[in-house]
C-alpha positions as CSV (number, residue, x, y, z in Angstrom):
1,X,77.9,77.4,2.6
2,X,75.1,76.3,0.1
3,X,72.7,77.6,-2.5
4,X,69.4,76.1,-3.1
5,X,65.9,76.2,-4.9
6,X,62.5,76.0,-3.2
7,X,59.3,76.6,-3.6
8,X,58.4,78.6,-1.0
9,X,62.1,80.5,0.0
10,X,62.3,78.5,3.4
11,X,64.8,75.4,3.8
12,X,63.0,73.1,4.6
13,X,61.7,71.1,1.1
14,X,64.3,72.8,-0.9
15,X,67.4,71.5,-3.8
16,X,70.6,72.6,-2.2
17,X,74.5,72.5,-3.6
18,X,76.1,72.7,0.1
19,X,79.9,72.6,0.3
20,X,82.3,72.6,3.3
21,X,85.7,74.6,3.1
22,X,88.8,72.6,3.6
23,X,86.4,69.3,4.4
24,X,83.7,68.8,1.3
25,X,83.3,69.8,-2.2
26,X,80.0,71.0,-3.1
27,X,77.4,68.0,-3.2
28,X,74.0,68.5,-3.9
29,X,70.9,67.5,-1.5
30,X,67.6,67.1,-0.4
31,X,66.9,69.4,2.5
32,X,63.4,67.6,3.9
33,X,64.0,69.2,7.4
34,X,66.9,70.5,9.9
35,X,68.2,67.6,11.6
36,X,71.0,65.9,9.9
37,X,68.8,62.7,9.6
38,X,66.2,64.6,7.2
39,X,69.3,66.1,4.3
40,X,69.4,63.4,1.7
41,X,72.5,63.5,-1.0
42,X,71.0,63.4,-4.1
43,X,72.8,61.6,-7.2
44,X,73.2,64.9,-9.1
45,X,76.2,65.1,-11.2
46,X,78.4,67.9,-10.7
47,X,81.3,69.2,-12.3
48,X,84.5,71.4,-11.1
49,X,83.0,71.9,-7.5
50,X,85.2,73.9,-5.8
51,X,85.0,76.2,-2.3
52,X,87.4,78.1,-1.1
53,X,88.9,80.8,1.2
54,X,90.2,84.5,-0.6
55,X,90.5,87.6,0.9
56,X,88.3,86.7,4.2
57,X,85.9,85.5,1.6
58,X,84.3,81.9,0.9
59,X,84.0,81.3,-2.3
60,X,82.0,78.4,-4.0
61,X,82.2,76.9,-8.1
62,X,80.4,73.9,-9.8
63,X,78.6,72.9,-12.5
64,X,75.2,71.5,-13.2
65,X,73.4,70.7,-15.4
66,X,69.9,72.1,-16.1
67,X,68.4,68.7,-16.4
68,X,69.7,68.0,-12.6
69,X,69.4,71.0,-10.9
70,X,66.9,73.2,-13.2
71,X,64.1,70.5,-13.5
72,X,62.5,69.3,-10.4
73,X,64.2,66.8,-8.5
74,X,61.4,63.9,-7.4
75,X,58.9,66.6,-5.6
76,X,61.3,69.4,-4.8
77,X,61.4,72.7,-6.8
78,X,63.3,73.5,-9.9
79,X,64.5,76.7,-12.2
80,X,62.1,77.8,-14.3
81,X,62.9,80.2,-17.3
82,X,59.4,81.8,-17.8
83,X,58.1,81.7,-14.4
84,X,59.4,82.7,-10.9
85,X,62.4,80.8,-9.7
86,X,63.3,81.0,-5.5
87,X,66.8,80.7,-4.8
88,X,67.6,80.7,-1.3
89,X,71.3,80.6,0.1
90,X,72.7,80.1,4.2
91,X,76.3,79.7,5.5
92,X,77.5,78.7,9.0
93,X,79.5,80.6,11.7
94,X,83.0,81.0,12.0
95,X,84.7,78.1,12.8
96,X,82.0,75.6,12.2
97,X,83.5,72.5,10.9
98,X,80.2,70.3,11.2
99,X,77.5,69.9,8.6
100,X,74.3,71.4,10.6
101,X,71.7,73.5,10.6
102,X,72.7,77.1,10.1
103,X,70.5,78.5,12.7
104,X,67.9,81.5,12.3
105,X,70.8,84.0,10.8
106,X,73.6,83.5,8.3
107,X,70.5,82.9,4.8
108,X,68.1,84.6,2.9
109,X,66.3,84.0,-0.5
110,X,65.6,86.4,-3.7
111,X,62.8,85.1,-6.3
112,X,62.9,86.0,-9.8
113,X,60.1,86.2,-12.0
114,X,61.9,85.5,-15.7
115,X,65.5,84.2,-16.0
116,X,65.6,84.6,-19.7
117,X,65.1,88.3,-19.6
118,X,68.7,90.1,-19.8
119,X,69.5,91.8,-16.5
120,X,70.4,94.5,-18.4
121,X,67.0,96.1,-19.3
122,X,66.4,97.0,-15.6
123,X,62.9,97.8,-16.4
124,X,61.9,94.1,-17.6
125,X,63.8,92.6,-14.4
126,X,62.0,92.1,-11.0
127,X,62.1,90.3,-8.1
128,X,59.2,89.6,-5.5
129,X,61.5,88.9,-2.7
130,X,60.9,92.5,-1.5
131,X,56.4,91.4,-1.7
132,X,57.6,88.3,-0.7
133,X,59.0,89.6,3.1
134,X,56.2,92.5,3.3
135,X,53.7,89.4,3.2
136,X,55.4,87.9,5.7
137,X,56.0,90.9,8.0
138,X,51.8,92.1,7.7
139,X,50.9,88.4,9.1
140,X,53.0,88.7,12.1
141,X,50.4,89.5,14.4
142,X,48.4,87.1,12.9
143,X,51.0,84.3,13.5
144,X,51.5,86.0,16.8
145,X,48.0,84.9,17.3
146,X,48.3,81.7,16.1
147,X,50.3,80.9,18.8
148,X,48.6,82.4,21.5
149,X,45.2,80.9,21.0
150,X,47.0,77.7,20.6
151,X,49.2,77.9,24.0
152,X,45.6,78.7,25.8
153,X,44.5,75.8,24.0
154,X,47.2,73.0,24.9
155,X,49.3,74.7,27.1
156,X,46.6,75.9,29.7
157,X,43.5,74.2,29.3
158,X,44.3,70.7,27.6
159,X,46.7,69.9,30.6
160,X,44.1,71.0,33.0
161,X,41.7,68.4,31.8
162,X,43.6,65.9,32.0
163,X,44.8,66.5,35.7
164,X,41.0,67.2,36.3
165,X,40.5,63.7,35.4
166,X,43.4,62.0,37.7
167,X,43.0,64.2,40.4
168,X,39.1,64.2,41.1
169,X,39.4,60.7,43.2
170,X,42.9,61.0,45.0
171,X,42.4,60.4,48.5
172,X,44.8,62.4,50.9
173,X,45.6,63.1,54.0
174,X,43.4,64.5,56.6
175,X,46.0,67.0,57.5
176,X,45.5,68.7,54.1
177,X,42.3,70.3,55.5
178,X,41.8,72.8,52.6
179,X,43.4,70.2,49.7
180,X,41.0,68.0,50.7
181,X,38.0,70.3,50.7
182,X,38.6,71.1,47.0
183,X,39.1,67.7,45.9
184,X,35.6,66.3,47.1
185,X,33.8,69.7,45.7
186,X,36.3,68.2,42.2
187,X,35.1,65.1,42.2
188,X,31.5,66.4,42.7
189,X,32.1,68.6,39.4
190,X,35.0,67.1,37.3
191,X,33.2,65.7,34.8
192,X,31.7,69.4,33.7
193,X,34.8,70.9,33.8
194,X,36.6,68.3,32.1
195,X,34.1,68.3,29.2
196,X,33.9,72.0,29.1
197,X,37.7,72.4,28.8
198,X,38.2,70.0,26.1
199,X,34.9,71.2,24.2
200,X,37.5,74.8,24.4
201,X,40.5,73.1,23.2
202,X,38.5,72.0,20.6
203,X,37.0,75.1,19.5
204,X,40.2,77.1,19.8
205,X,42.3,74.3,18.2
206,X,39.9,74.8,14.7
207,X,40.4,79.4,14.7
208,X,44.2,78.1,15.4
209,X,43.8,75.7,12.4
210,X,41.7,78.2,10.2
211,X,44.6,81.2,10.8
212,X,47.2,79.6,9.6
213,X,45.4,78.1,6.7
214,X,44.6,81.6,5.6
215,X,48.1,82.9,6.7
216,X,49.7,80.7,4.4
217,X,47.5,81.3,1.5
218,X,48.7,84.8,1.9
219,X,52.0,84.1,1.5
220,X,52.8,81.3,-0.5
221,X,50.3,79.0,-0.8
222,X,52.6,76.1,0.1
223,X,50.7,74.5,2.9
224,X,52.4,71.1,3.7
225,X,56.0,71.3,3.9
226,X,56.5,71.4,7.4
227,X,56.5,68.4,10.5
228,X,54.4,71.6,12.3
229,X,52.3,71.9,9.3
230,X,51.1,68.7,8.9
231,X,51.1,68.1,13.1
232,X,48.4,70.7,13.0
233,X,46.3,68.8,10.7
234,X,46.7,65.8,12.7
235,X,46.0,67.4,15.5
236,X,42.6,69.8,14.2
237,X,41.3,66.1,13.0
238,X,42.4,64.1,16.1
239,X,41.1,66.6,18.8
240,X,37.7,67.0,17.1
241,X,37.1,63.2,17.2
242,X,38.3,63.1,20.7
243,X,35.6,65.6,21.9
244,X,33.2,64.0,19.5
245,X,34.1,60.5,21.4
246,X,33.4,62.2,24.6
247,X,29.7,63.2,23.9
248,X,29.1,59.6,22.6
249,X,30.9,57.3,25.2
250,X,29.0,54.3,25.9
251,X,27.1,53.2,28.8
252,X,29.1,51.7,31.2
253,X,26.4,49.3,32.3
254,X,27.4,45.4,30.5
255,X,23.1,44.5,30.5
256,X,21.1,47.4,31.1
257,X,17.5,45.6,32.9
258,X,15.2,48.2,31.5
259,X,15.0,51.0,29.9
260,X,16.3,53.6,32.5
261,X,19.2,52.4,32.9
262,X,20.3,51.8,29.5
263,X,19.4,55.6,28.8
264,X,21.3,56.2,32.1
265,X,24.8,57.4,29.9
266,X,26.1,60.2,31.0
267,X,26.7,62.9,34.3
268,X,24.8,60.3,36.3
269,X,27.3,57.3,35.3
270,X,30.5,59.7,35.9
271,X,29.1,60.4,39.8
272,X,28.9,56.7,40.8
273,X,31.9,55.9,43.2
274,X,30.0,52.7,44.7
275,X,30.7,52.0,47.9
276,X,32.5,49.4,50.7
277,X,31.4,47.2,53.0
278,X,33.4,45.5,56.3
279,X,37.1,44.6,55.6
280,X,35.6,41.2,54.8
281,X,33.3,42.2,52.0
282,X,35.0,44.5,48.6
283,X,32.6,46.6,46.0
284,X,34.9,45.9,42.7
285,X,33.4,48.2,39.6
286,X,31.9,46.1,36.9
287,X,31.8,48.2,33.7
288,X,30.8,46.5,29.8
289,X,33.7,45.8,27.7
290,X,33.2,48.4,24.8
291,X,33.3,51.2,28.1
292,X,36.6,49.6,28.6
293,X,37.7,49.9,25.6
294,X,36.9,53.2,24.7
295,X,38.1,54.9,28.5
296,X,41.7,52.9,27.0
297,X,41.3,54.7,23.9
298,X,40.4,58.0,25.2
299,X,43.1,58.2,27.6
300,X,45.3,57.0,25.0
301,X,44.6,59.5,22.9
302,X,44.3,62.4,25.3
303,X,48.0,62.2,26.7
304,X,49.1,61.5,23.2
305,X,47.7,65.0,21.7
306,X,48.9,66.5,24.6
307,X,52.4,65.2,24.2
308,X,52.3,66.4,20.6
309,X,51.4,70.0,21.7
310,X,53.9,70.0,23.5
311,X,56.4,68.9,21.1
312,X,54.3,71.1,18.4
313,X,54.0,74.3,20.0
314,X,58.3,74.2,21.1
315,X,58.0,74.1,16.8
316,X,56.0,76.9,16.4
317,X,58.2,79.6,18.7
318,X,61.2,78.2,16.9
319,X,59.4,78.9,13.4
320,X,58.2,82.3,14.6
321,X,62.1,83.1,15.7
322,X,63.4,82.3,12.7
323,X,60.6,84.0,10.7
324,X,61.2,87.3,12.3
325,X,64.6,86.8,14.3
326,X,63.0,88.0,17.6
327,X,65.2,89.1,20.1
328,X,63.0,87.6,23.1
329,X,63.4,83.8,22.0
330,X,65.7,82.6,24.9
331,X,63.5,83.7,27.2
332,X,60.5,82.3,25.8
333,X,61.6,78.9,25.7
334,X,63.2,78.8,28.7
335,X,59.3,80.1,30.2
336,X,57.5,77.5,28.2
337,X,59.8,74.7,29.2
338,X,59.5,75.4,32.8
339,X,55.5,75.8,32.2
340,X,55.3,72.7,30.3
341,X,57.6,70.7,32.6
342,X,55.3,71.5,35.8
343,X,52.0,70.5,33.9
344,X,54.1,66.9,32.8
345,X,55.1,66.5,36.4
346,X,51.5,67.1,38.0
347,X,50.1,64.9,35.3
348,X,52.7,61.8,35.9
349,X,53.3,62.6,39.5
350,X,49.2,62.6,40.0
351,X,49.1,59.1,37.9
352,X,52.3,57.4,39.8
353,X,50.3,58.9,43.2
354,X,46.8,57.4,42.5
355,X,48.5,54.3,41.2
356,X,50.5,53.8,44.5
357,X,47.5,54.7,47.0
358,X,45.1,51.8,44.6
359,X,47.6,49.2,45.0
360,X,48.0,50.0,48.8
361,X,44.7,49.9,49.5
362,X,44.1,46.4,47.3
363,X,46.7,45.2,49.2
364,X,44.9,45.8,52.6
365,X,41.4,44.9,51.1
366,X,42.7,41.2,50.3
367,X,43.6,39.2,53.1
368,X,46.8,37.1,52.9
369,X,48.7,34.4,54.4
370,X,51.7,37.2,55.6
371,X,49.0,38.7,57.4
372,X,47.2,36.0,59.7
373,X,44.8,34.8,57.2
374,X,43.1,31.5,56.2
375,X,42.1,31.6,52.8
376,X,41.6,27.8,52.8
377,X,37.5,28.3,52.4
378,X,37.1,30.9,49.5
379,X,33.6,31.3,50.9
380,X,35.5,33.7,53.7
381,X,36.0,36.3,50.8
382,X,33.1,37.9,49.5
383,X,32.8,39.8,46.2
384,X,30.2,41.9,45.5
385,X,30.0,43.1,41.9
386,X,28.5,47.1,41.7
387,X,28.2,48.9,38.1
388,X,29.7,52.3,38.4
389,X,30.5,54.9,35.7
């Protein structure tokens, strides 16, 4: 069972006294997230802590001085005797033995605005817990919203970028008649699509940003205290510069010879395949080093955002369950894994796929001595060098 202070009535950046019947006295902590790892024990001194059991009740005693618990402790809230003061307060199950995180039930918090004020003139005594929880109950829909626009954003049309991108020059079996009559009109058209669909993500990921800036300013004004809080922000500023990265790639071409091809940056570039000769002769892609670099970076960065969507919007239906205890969030996670874990297999199994059928077909390209093959006069092998996209 514990009691705490914080800023903003939630639990995560708050001052706790937390205390374990028949186990721990009351200690106090830093609560800087849910896992175990992220509760620090703070050096507060405190004095007779006791918690007990009496009369099916828990009961919990201690000490502390104002200077320890009333002032704030490093960046974490504090009681204040003028202005409002949050206290918020959680306990654990029946029969939980093990320091954790109390899940969405079992707390709540109370803010009052003037602890100097007797509690006996009713008239001078108020609380904002009640404003407090209507704020939070009129942006529902909004946060609702939130995280709809942001699943259209990462869970539909991020991940269908990206497999764009890995599937538009898989080569398959003839057998696949239909399959294989969608991938050549894909790899006609996959760079449109795959710039259109991030440009979205892009666009949706700032209204997702921009709502719950102005949902939090409605409630509490406490924008930072989260891992999903500042995720998002990594994530607005990250996404925008990977779009913005995509409209200014570089040319691929290492010397351009005049001036059409070094304008030549662009749709043109992407559609270039080159082509192949007799099993004697191999077109290898010759592309300038900075284009290297930047398709490394790019693709870097595109599976990592993705990766911390996925991570990020898991966060957000656990926030929004806890926010407003909803009744539905077993089956919504159990949908969005599933979803999520058949985008993450398409994407890896569509890598592992192309990455097998390259390295078969090198294999068959390059002559060796297994195979039959003198490769005692190099000039056998010949290389020709073709710039592609």
């Amino acid at each position: 069972m514990g009691i705490g202070l914080s800023n903003s009535g939630e639990m995560v950046g708050s001052h706790a006294i937390i205390g374990q019947p028949a186990i721990s006295s009351p200690k106090s902590y830093l609560l800087d997230g849910k896992d175990i790892d992220a509760i620090e024990l703070t050096d507060s001194t405190i004095t007779n802590p006791t918690i007990d059991f009496e009369e099916n009740e828990c009961i919990m005693e201690f000490t502390i001085s104002f200077a320890d618990w009333g002032a704030p402790v490093k960046s974490g809230p504090g009681i204040s005797l003028t202005d409002s003061t949050t206290f918020i307060f959680a306990h654990g199950s029946n029969g939980d033995a093990k320091l954790q995180y109390h899940g969405p039930n079992g707390k709540g918090s109370k803010t009052i605005n003037n602890l100097l004020v007797s509690t006996e003139h009713s008239d001078l005594f108020s609380s904002t817990s009640m404003q407090q929880s209507k704020k939070k109950m009129s942006n529902k829909s909004a946060w609702l919203a939130h995280g709809i626009l942001a699943f259209i954003a990462w869970g539909l049309l991020a991940p269908a970028a990206i497999t764009t991108a890995i599937m538009r020059d898989i080569e398959i079996p003839d057998r696949f008649k239909k399959v294989k009559l969608y991938l050549s009109k894909l790899k006609e058209k996959w760079l449109l699509i795959h710039i259109t669909l991030n440009t979205l993500v892009c666009a949706i990921t700032m209204l997702v940003f921009i709502v719950a800036v102005l949902n939090v300013n409605h409630e509490n004004g406490y924008h930072w205290l989260y891992a999903h809080n500042k995720m998002g922000l990594a994530m607005f500023i990250l996404s925008f510069n990977q779009v913005l990265g995509g409209y200014l790639r570089p040319s691929s071409h290492p010397q351009p010879n005049n001036i059409e091809a070094a304008e030549e940056n662009g749709m043109n570039n992407e559609n270039n395949t080159g082509e192949e000769d007799d099993g004697r002769q191999k077109i290898m892609p010759v592309k300038s080093t900075i284009r290297q670099l930047w398709e490394l970076l790019h693709n870097v960065l595109g599976i990592a955002l993705f990766l911390f969507a996925v991570w990020q919007m898991f966060e957000g239906i656990e926030l929004y369950h806890m926010r407003y205890n909803n009744s539905s969030a077993g089956f919504v996670y159990a949908l969005y894994i599933i979803f999520m874990a058949i985008w993450i297999c398409l994407i890896i199994g569509g890598s592992v796929y192309k990455w097998y059928l390259q390295t078969q077909i090198f294999k068959k390209d390059i002559p060796s001595s297994e195979h039959g093959s003198d490769l005692s006069d190099p000039s056998d092998v010949q290389v020709e060098l073709h710039e592609v996209s």
